[in-house]
C-alpha positions as a printed NumPy array, in Angstrom:
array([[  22.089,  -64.719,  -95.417],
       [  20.15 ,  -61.706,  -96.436],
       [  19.638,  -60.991, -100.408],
       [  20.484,  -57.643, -101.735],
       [  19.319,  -55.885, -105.191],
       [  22.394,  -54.573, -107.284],
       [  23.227,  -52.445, -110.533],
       [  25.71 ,  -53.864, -112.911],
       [  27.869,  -50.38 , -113.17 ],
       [  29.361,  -52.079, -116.482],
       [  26.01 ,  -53.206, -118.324],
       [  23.507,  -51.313, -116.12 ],
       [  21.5  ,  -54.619, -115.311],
       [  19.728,  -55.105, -112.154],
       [  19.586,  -58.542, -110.218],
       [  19.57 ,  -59.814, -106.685],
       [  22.484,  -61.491, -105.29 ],
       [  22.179,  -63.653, -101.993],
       [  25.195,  -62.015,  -99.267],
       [  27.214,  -63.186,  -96.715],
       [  27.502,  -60.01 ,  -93.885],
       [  31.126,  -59.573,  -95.02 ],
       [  31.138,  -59.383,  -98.696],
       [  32.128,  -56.197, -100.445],
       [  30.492,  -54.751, -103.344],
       [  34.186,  -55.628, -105.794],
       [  33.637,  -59.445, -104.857],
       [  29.976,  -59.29 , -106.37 ],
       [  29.568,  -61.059, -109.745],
       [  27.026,  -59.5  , -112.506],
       [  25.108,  -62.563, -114.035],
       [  24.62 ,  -60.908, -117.205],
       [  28.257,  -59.365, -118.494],
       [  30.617,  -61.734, -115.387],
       [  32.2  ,  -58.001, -114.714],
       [  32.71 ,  -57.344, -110.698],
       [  31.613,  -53.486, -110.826],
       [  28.061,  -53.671, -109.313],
       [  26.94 ,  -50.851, -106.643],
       [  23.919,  -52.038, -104.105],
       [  20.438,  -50.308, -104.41 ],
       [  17.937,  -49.403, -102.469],
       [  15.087,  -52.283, -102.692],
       [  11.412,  -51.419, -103.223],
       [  11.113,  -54.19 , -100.536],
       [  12.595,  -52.816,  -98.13 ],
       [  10.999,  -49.004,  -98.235],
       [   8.53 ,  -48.659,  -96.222],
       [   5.84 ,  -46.037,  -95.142],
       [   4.379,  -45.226,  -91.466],
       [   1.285,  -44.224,  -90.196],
       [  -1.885,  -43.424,  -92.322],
       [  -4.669,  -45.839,  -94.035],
       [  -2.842,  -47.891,  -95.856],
       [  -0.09 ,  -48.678,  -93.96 ],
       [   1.586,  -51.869,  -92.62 ],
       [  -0.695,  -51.981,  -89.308],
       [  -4.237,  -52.941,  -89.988],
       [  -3.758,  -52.772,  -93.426],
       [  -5.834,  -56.434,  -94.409],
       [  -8.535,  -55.119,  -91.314],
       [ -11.69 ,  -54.267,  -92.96 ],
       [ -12.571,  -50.79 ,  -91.456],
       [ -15.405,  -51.555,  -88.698],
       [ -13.376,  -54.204,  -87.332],
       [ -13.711,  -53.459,  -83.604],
       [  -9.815,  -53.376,  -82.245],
       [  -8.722,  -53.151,  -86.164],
       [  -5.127,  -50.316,  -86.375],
       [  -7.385,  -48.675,  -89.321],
       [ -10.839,  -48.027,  -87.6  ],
       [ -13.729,  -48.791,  -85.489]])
C-alpha cells in the first residue's frame, strides 16, 4: 500500500495519506478540516535527478574509489 502526499483543496494543508491502488482522490479524508476535497501532489521523494556528481549512483563513493559510479 503505497503512501501519497495530498493538498487539502478546502484548508490548503498538506499531509500524507497511506492508499489502496483503487482509491479516488473524493474518498480521501483531510486530517485537519474532515472535508473530502484533497488533490495528490507531486512528492519531493519521489523526484529524482540522473546522471552527474551527485546523483543516486555512487553518490556515498568517496571519489578515488577504484570501480566507484563517481570516479577513479
Amino acid at each position: 500500500m503505497p503512501i501519497y502526499e495530498y493538498v487539502c483543496n478546502q484548508c490548503g494543508r498538506k499531509f500524507e495519506q497511506l492508499v489502496w491502488s483503487g482509491t479516488a482522490a473524493e474518498e480521501i479524508t483531510c486530517p485537519s478540516c474532515g472535508e473530502r476535497n484533497a488533490r495528490k501532489v507531486m512528492s519531493t521523494f519521489g523526484v529524482g535527478r540522473s546522471g552527474g556528481a551527485g546523483g543516486a549512483i555512487g553518490a556515498s563513493c568517496p571519489a578515488a574509489t577504484p570501480g566507484c559510479g563517481t570516479g577513479g
